[in-house]
N, C-alpha and C positions, 0 to 999 in steps of 0.2 A: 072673155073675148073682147069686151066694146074697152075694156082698160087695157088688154093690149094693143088694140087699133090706135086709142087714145097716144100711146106712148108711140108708136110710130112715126103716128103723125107728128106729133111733139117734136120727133128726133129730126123729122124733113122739115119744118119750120125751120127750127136749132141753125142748121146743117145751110138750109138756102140763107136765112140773114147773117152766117157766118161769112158766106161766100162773096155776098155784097158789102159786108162791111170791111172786109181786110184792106181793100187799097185805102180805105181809110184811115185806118191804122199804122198804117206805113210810115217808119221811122222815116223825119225830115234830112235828108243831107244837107252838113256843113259844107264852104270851102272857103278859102281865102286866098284875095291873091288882086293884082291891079284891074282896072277896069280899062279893055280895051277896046270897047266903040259902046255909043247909045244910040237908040234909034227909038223917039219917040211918035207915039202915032199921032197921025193927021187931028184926030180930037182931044187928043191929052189926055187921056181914060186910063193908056196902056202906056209900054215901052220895054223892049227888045234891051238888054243890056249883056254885054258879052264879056268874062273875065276869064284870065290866065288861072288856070286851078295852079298856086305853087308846087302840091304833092308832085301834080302828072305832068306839070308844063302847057296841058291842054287844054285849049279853049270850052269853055261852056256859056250856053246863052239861057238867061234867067229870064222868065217874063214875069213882068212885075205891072198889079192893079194898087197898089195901094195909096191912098191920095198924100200920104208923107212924103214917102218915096220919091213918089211924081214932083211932088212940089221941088225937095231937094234939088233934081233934073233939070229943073227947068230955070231955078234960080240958081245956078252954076256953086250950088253948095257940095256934091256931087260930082265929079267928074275925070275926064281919060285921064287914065295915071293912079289915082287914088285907090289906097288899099282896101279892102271890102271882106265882108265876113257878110256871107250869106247861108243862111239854111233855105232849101227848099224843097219841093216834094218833086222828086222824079218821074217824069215822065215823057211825054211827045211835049209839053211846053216847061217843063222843070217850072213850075207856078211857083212865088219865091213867097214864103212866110217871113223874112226876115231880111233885109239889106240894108248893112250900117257899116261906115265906117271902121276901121280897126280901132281908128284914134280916138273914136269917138265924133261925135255930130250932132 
């Protein structure tokens, strides 16, 4: 009996940190395609950057924390027009792991 309880439990542990971990898990999307507005914030932390996905034609806005990135933005290495290859995780702010150049930078 207390080694089958044992294993139950086990299985509800198992089962609830499966359930927390999966958006973590969650494959990054690619897309590539020109960059067409930035909007950086008031303290320079963050920044709102919006690209043409080429596949869909549709815009998508990446937010991006990473202090490279930013720096790029800000010193016009970066900018409207330039092609981009981004991955990032989907969601309410698509959070971007990744934004570089195509050409490189």
């Amino acid at each position: 009996m207390k080694t089958r309880l044992q294993g139950v439990l086990l299985a509800a542990a198992m089962a609830a940190g499966f359930a927390f971990a999966a958006p973590a898990l969650a494959d990054p999307v690619t897309i590539v395609g020109p960059v067409l507005k930035i909007e950086l914030a008031k303290d320079g932390k963050s920044a709102d950057a919006t690209l043409k996905d080429n596949k869909t034609s549709l815009p998508v806005t990446i937010y991006i924390t990473d202090d490279l990135t930013l720096d790029k933005f800000k010193d016009k290495r970066i900018g409207i027009g330039d092609e981009i290859r981004t991955r990032f995780e989907k969601g309410d702010k698509n959070l971007s792991r990744s934004f570089k150049k195509t050409a490189g930078c």
